[in-house]
C-alpha positions in Angstrom: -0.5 -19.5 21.4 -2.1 -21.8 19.5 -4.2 -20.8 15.6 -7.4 -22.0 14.7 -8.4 -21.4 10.8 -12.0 -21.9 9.6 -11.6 -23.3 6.1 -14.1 -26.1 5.8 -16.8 -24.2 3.2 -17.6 -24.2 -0.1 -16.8 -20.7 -1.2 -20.0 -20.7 -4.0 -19.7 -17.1 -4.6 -16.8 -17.5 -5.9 -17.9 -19.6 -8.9 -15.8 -21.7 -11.4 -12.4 -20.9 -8.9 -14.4 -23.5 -6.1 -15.8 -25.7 -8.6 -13.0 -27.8 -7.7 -11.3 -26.6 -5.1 -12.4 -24.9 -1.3 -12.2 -21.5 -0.8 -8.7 -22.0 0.9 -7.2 -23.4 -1.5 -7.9 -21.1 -4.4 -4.5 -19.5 -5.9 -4.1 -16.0 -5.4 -1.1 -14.2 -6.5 1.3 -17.6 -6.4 -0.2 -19.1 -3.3 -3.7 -20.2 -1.9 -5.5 -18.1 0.8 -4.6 -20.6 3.1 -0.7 -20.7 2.6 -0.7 -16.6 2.5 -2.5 -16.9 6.6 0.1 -19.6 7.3 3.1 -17.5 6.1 2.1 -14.8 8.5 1.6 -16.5 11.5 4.2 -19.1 11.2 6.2 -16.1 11.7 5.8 -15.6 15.0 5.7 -17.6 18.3 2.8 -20.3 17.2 2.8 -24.0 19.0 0.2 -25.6 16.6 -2.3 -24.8 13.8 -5.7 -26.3 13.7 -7.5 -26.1 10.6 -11.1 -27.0 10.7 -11.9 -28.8 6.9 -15.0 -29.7 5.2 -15.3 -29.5 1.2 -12.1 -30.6 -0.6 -10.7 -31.2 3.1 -8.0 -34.0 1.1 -7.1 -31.4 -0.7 -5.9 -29.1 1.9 -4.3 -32.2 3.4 -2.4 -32.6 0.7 -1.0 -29.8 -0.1 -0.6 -28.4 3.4 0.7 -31.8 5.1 1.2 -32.0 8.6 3.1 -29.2 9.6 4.0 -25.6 8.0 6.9 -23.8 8.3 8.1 -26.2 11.3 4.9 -25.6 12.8 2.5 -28.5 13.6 -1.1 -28.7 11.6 -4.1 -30.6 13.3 -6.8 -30.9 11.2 -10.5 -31.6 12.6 -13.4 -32.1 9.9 -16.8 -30.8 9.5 -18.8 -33.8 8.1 -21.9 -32.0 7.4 -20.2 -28.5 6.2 -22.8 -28.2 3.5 -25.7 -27.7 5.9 -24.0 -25.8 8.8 -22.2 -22.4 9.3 -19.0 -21.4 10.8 -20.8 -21.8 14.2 -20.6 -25.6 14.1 -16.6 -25.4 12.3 -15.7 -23.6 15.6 -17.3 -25.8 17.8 -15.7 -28.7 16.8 -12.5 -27.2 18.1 -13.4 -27.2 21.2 -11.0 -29.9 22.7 -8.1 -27.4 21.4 -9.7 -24.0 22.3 -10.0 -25.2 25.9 -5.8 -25.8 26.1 -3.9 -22.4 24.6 -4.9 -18.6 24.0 -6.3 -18.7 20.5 -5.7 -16.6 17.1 -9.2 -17.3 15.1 -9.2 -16.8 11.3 -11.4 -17.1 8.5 -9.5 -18.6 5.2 -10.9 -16.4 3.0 -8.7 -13.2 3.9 -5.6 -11.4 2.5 -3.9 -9.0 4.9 -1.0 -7.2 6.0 2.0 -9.3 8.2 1.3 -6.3 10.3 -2.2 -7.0 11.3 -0.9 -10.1 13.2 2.2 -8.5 14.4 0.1 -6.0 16.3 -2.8 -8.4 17.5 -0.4 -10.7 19.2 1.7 -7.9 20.7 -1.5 -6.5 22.2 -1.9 -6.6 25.8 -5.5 -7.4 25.8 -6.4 -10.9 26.1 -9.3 -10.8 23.8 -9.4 -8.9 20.5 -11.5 -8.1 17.4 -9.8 -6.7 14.8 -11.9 -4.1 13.3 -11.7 -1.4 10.4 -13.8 1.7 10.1 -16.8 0.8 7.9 -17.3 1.2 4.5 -20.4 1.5 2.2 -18.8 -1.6 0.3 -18.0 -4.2 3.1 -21.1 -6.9 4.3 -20.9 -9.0 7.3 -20.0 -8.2 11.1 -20.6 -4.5 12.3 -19.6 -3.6 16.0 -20.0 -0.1 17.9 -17.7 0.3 20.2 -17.0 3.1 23.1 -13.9 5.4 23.8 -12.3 2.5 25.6 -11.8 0.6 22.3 -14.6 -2.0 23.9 -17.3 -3.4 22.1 -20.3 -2.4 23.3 -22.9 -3.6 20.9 -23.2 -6.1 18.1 -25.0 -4.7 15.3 -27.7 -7.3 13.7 -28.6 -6.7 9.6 -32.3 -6.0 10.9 -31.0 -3.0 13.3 -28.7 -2.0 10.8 -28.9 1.9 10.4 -27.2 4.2 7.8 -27.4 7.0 9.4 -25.4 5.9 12.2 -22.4 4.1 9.7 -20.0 7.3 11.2 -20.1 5.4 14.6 -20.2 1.4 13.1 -16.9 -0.9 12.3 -16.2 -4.0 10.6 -14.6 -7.1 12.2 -12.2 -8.0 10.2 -12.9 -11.7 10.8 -9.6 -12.1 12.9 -9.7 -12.5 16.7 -7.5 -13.1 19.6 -9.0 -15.0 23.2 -7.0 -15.8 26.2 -8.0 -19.6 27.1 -9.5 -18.5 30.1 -12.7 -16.7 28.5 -12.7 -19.1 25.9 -12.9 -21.9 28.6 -15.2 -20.3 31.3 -17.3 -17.9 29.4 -17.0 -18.7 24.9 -17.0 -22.6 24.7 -20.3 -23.2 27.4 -22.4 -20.6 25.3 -21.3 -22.0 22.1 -22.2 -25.0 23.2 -25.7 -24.0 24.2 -26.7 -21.9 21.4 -25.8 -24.4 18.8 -28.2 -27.0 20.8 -31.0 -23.7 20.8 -30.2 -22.3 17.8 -29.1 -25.2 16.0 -25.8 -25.4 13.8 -26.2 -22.8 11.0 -25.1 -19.4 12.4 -21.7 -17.4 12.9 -19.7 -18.0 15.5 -20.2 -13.8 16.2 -23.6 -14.6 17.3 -22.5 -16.2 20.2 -20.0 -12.7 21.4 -23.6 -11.2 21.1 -25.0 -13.1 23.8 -22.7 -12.5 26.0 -22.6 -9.0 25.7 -26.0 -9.2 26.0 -25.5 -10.9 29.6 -22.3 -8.2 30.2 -19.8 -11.4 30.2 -17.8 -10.5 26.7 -14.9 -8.4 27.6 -14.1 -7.8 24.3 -11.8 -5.0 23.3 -11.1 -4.2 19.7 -7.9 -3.5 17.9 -8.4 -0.4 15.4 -6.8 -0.9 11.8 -5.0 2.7 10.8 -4.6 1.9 7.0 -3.2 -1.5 6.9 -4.6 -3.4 4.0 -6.8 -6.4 4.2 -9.8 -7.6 2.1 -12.4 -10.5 2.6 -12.6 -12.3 -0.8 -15.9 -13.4 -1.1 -16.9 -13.3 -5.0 -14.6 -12.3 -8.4 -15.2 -8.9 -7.8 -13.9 -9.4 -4.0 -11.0 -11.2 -5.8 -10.4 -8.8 -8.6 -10.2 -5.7 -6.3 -8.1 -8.4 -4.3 -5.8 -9.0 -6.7 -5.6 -5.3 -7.5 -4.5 -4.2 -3.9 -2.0 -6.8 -3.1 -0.2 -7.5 -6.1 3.4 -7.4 -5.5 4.7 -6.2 -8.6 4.5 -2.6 -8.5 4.6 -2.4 -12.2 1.7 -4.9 -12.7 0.0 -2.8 -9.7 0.1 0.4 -11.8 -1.4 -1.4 -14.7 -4.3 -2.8 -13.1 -5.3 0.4 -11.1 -5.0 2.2 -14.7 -6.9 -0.8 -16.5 -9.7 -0.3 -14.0 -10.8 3.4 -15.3 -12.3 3.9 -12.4 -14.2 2.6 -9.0 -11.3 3.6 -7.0 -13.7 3.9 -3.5 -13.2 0.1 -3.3 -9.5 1.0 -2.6 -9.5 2.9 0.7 -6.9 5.4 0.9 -6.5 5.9 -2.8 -5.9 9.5 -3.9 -6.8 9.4 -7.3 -4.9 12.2 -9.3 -5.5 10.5 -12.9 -9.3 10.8 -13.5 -10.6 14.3 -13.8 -13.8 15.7 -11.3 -15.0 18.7 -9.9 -14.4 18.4 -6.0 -16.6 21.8 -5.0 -19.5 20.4 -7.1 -22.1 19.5 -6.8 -22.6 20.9 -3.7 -24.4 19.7 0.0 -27.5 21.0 -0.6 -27.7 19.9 -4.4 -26.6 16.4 -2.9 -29.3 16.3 -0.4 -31.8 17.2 -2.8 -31.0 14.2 -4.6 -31.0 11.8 -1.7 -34.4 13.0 -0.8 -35.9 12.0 -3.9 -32.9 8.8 -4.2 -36.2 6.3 -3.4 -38.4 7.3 -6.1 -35.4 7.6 -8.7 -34.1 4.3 -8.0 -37.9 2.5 -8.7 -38.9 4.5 -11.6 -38.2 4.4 -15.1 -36.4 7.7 -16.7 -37.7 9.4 -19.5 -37.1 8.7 -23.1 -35.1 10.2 -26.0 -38.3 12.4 -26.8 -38.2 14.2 -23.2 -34.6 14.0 -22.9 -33.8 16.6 -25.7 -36.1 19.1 -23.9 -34.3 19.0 -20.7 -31.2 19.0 -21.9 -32.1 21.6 -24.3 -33.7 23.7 -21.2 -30.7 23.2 -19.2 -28.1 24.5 -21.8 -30.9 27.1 -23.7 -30.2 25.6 -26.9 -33.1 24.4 -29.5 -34.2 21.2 -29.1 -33.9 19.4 -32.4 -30.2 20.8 -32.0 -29.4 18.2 -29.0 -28.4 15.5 -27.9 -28.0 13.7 -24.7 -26.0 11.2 -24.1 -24.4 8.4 -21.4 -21.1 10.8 -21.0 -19.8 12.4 -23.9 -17.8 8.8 -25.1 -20.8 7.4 -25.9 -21.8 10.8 -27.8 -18.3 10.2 -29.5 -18.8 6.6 -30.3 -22.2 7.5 -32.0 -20.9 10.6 -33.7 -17.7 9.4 -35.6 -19.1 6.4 -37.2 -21.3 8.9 -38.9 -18.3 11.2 -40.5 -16.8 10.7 -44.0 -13.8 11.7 -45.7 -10.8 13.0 -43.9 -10.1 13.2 -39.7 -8.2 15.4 -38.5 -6.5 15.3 -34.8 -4.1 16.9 -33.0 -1.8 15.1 -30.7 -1.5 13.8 -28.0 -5.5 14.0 -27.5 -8.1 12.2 -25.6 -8.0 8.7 -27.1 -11.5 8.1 -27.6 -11.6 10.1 -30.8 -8.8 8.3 -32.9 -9.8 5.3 -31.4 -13.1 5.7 -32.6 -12.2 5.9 -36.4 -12.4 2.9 -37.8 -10.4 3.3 -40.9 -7.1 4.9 -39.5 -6.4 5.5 -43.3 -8.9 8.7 -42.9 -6.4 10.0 -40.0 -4.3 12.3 -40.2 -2.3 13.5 -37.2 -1.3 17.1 -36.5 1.6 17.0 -33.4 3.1 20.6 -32.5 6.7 21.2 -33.0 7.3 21.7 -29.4 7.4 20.7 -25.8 4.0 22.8 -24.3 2.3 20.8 -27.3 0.9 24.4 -28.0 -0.8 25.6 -31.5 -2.6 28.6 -32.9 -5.6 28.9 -35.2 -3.1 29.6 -38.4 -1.4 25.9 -37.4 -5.1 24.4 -37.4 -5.9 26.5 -40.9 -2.6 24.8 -42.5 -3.4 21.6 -40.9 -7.3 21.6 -42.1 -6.1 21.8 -46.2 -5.3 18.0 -46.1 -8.4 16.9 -44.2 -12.6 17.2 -44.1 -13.5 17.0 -40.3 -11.2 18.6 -38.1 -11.5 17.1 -34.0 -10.5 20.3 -31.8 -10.5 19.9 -28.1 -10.6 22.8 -26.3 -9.2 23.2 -23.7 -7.2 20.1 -25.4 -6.3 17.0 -23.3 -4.0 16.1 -22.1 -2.1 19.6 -23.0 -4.3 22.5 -21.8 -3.9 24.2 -24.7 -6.8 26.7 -24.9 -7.9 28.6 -28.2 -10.2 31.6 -27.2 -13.6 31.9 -28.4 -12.9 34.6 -31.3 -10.4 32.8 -32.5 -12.4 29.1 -32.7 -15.2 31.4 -34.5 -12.5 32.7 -36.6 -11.4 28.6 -37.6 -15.1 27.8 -38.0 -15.9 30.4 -40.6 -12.7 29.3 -42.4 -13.8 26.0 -42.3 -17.4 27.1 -43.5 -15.8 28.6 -46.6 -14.0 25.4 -47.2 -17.1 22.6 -46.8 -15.1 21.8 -43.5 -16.7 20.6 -40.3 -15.4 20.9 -37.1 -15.9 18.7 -33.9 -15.3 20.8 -30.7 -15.2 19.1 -27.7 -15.5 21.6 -24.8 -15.4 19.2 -21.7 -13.0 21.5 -19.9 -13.7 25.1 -20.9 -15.8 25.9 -17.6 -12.2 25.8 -15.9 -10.8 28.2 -18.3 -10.2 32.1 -17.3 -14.1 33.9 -18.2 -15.3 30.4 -18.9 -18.9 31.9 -18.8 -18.9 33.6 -22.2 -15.9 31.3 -23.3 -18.7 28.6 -24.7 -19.8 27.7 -28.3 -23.2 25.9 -27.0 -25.3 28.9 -27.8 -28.4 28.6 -30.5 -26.9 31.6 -32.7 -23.7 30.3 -33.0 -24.8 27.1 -33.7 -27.6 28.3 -36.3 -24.4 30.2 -38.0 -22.1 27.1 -38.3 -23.8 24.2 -39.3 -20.4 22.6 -39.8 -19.9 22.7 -35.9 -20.6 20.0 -33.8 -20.1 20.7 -29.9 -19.8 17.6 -27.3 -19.5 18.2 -24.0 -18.9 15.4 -20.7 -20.9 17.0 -17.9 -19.6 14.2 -15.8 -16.4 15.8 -15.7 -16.9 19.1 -14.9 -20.2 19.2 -13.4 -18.4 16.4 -10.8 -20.9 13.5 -11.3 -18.7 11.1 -13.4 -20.8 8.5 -11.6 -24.4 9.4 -13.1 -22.8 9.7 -16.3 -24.0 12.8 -18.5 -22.7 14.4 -21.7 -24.4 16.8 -24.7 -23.9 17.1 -28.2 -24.7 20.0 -29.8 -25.7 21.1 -33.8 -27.8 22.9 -35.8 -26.9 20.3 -38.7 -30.5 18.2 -37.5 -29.7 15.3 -39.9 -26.6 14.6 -38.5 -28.5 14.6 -35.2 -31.5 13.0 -35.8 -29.0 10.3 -37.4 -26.9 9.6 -34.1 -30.2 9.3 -31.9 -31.1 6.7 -34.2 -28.3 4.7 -32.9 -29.2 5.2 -28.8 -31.3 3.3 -27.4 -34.8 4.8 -25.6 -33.4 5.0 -22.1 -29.4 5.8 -22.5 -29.3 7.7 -19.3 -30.9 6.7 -15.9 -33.0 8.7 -14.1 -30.5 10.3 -10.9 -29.0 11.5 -14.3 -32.1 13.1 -15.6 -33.3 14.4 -12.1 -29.3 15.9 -11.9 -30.2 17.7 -15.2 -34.2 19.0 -13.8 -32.3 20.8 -10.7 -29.0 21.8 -12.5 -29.9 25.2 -13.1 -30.8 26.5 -9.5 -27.9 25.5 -8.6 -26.1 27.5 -11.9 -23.9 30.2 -9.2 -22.7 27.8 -7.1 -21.2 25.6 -10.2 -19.7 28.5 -11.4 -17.9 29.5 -8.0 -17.1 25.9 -7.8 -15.1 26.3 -11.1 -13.7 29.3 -10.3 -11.9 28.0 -6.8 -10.7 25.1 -9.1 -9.2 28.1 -11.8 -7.6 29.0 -8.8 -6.4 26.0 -7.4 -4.8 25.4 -10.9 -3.0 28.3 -10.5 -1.6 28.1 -7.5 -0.4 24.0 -8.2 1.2 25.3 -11.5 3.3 27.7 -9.3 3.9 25.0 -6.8 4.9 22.5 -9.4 7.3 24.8 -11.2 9.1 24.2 -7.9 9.8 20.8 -8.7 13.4 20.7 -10.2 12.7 17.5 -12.1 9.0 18.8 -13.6 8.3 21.7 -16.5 4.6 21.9 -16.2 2.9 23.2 -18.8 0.1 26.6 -18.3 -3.1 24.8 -18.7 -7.1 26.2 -18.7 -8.2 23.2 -17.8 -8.5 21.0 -14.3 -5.3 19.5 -14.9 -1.6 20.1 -15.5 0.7 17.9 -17.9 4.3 18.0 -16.8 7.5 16.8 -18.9 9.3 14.9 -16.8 13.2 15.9 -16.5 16.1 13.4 -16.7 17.4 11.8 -15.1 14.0 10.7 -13.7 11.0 9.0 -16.0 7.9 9.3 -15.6 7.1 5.7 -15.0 9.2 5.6 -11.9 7.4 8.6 -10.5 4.3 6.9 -11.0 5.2 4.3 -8.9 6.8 5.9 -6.5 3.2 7.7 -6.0 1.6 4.3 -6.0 3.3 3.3 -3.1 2.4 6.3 -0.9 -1.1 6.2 -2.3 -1.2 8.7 -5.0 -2.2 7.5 -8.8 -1.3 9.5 -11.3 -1.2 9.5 -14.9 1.6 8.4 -17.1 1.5 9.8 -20.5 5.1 8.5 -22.1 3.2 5.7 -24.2 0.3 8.2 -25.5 0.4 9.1 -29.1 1.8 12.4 -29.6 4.5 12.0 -27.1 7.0 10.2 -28.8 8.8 8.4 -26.1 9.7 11.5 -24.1 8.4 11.4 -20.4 4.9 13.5 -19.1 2.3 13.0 -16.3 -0.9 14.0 -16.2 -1.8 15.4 -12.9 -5.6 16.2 -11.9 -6.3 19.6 -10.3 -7.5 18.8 -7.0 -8.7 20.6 -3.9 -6.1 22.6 -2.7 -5.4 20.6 0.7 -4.9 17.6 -2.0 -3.2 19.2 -4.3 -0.5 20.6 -1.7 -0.2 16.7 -0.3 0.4 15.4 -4.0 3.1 18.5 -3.9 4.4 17.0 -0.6 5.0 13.8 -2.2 6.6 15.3 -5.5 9.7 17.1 -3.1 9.8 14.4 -0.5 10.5 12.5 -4.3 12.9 15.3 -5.2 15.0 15.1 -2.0 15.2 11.3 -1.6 17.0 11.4 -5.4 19.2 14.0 -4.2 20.5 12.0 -1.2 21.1 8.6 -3.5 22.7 11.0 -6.1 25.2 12.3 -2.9 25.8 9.0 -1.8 26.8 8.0 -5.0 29.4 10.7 -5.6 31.2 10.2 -2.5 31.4 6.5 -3.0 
């Protein structure tokens, strides 16, 4: 078996990497595209390699030579590359494809050994490779029967996303026995690039035959082995992000990412916090119903915003304040503070980050490991300082302060020309959230030294829309923070989110109830875990000191490599070296496969810690 390797484009997507250089032969993770396909199939039973090069063909020449791993490298060029497609590459191989069953690959892949192993193995003559499709991948899309055989070829113009359940991606790899490339392949190929001329995909030509019911084309199904087409930086950054060998480095990039994690398929995010029973079906069709006239219109300004979101939480409108998620709320409030901060740690780092004089910090960090604290600790702690930043329930901790007692710190605060900044993000997870908020006109009207923010994102489950309130009856301090948000801060699938919100008010609050529940029972399940002390929480997620002799770091990366991304809190402030995670409350089915992982964790340890001990 013989392997033919399309590599004679330009690769413009990809910007300064090909400004001097093909796309093969663009470094990725030590090595070029090109020398990552060769390692993989120089590892198996491969007579010859015939490259097909074009732009910077030398160069592949050069640093390729003329054979690879003991295997020998033909290459044939493609004079006129710029003005041709992969059509005309593949052509030009005829005199080879008509000799040897054929592996066809594009250079601009990165894949798993295993996606080879199992192509070659197959006893199929002629293969696709193919994964399910995903709303992010472009190119190829087949439809294929129960057989595994391809029965149509799906053209951009017939594309359809209402049918994407039944479409999948070729993976840009194929295998053909010499006899269908010979009798069948190579005569059409020939005639459509004399029809059709030279600037097509070499796909095109499967099509026809289908078409005329001579492509007996079978397809081998990916079950989670990794592979990504690299077509532009993002392509190479997510890329980069999937197949980077270092599993520390790999932590630190899916972490450095904050987010966008449905580019990784398979991911079970545990570190970023959402509401997975809201919103719900219907609330979700009702927005892609109305998704065309959203997209082309402008939203609302500033002056329309504060009514709805004013209407949607029954507060006065000179009181509010909507914002882009609650961190750009934060990053417009704090600037605006003077004197003394006050935080407790650890915290959500967006407030001490925001400060921009860390001598007008002051830190309070509870004396022991739940990181709990009382009002009277918060009264002590407020005599040193002028703002005091309280969130409730507090993250990463839990910790939850009921509402008398907040009321009973405000009016404390009141007596002492003291404000306080209340973030309550998570308190529609806490136990009788309903009457458990502060974002009520009396209240407000009462302390003008309060200043509620809230992240709707988070709770209300749309992180994506990106949606957050601030709350005060102090309307200068209001007024002075709109001044620095620009006319349109949200986008309008965030304002039509906010127009519907309240007719769908029961089912959010059954949504957070199943998740008060689901916290419950993961607390229970986790206190099972010898090597965990989780910690009661009111919110949607759980911190838990890791016990020695494992660190919290290793279990991170342990969960990396089954799939699971959890938090790791050890270099947080507050925590002081010791070892925490962070884990999301989930759905329970996701929560009791997270659990799975944590004992399957657990019982591995104890077998190396045996093994040890008898040596």
């Amino acid at each position: 078996m013989q392997v033919v390797i399309l590599a004679a484009g330009m690769g413009k997507r990809l910007k300064s990497k090909t400004k001097e250089h093909t796309k093969s032969m663009v470094e990725f993770l030590g090595k070029t595209f090109l020398e990552h396909s060769l390692d993989k199939v120089t590892k198996f039973d491969i007579s010859r390699i015939v490259i097909v090069i074009g732009y910077c063909g030398d160069e592949i020449k050069n640093v390729i030579g003329d054979s690879y791993n003991g295997v020998p490298v033909i290459y044939v060029n493609n004079e006129i590359y710029a003005t041709t497609n992969n059509i005309y590459s593949l052509y030009l191989t005829k005199d080879y494809l008509v000799q040897e069953d054929t592996l066809l690959l594009e250079s601009d892949l990165i894949y798993e050994d295993s996606i080879i192993e199992k192509l070659i193995n197959h006893p199929y003559p002629n293969l696709a490779v193919v994964d399910k499709y995903k709303a992010y991948m472009d190119g190829t899309v087949v439809m294929i029967n129960d057989n595994d055989e391809i029965v149509s070829f799906i053209p951009k113009e017939h594309f359809h996303y209402s049918d994407i359940e039944n479409y999948y991606k070729t993976v840009n790899i194929y295998k053909f026995s010499k006899e269908f490339l010979k009798n069948d392949y190579l005569p059409f190929l020939q005639a459509y690039c004399k029809t059709m001329g030279n600037n097509q995909y070499y796909e095109q030509v499967l099509r026809v035959l289908l078409s005329l019911e001579r492509n007996n084309m079978h397809v081998l199904k990916l079950s989670g082995e990794k592979w990504y087409e690299v077509d532009d930086l993002q392509d190479y950054d997510i890329a980069e992000t999937l197949f980077c060998e270092d599993k520390e480095e790999k932590l630190k990039k899916y972490h450095s990412r904050y987010g966008g994690y449905w580019r990784f398929d398979g991911l079970k995010d545990f570190c970023y916090l959402v509401n997975p029973y809201f919103p719900t079906k219907k609330m979700n069709d009702e927005l892609k119903n109305n998704f065309e006239e959203l997209l082309v219109n402008y939203p609302s300004g500033q002056s329309i915003d504060k009514i709805l979101i004013a209407n949607t939480f029954n507060l006065k409108e000179e009181n509010v304040l909507l914002g882009n998620g609650a961190a750009e709320l934060i990053n417009t409030l704090i600037p605006q503070l003077s004197g003394d901060i006050g935080v407790i740690l650890p915290t959500f780092q967006e407030y001490p980050t925001r400060i921009s004089d860390s001598a007008n910090i002051h830190y309070f960090i509870p004396e022991n490991k739940d990181f709990s604290y009382t009002v009277n600790d918060l009264k002590d702690f407020s005599a040193k300082i002028d703002t005091l930043i309280l969130v409730n329930p507090d993250n990463p901790s839990g910790n939850y302060i009921s509402k008398p007692e907040v009321i009973n710190l405000l009016k404390h605060l009141k007596n002492n020309n003291k404000k306080l900044i209340l973030d309550e993000s998570f308190v529609d997870f806490s136990e009788g959230s309903e009457d458990n908020t502060l974002l009520d006109t009396d209240i407000l009207s009462e302390f003008e030294n309060l200043v509620v923010i809230k992240s709707i994102s988070k709770s209300y489950g749309v992180p994506g829309i990106r949606l957050g309130i601030m709350a005060s009856a102090n309307t200068e301090l209001v007024e002075n923070c709109r001044k620095k948000l620009p006319v349109w801060n949200i986008n309008s699938f965030g304002e039509y989110f906010l127009q519907i919100l309240n007719k769908y008010k029961k089912n959010y609050k059954k949504a957070c109830e199943k998740i008060a529940l689901n916290r419950n029972d993961f607390y229970n399940k986790l206190s099972e875990i010898s090597y965990l002390h989780p910690i009661k929480s009111q919110a949607n997620y759980i911190l838990c000191e890791v016990l020695l002799p494992y660190k919290s770091a290793d279990l991170c990366l342990s969960a990396l490599e089954r799939d699971f991304l959890i938090k790791d809190c050890q270099n947080k402030m507050g925590f002081n070296g010791k070892q925490y995670i962070r884990l999301a409350v989930k759905s329970k089915e996701d929560n009791d496969s997270l659990i799975e992982l944590l004992k399957d964790i657990e019982v591995k340890n104890e077998n190396i810690t045996r093994q040890c001990v008898s040596v």
